[in-house]
C-alpha positions in Angstrom: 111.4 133.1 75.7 112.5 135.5 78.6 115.6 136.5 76.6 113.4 137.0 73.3 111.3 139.5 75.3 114.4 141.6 76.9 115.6 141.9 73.3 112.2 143.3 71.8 112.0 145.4 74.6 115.5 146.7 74.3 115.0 146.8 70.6 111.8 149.3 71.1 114.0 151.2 73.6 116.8 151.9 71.2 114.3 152.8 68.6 112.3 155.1 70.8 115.9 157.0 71.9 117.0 157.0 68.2 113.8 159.0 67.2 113.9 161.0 69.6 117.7 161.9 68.9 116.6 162.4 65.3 113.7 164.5 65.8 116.2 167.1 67.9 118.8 166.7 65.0 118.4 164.5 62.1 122.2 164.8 61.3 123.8 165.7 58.0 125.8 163.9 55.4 127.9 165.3 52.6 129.6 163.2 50.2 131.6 165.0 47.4 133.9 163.6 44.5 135.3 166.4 42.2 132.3 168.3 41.0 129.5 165.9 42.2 127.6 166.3 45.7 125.0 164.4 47.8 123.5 165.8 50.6 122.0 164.0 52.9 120.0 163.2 56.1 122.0 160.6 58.4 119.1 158.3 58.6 119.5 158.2 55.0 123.0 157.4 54.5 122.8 154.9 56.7 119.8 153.1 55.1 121.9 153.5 51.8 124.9 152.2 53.3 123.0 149.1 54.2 121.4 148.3 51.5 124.8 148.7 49.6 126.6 146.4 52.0 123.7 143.6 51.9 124.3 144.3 47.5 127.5 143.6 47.7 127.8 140.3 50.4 124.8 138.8 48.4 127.1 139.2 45.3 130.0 137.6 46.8 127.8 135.3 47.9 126.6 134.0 44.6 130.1 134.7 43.0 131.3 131.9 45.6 128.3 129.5 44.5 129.2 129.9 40.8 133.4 130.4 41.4 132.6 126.9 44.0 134.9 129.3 46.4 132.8 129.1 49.6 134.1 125.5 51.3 137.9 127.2 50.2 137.5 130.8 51.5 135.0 129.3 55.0 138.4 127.3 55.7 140.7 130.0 55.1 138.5 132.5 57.0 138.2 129.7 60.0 142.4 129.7 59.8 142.7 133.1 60.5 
């Protein structure tokens, strides 16, 4: 329980200094291939870049369920 409350509070901490941060500065990002160009806040990427990580482990996920790779590729993974 005691542990529980030092991570909300740390949690709310980091999120309070994060805001802040952003609200001096809310970064930029520019991506660019050949003629094509997104622009965008930080805050953004990084919510994209999320999302497209959590896209793309769900989809090995299932790939693994349907393939029957996951008890093959845990042991290999525990291995290394």
């Amino acid at each position: 329980m005691r542990r529980q409350l030092w991570l909300i509070l740390g949690g709310l901490s980091a999120g309070v200094a994060l805001v802040s941060l952003l609200a001096f500065d809310a970064g930029y990002v520019l991506v660019q291939f050949s003629q094509y160009r997104l622009e965008t806040t930080l805050v953004a990427a990084g919510i994209a870049i999320f999302f497209f990580l959590s896209i793309v482990r769900a989809s090995f996920h299932v790939l693994s369920l349907i393939l029957g790779l996951g008890p093959r590729v845990e042991r290999w993974l525990e291995k290394r």
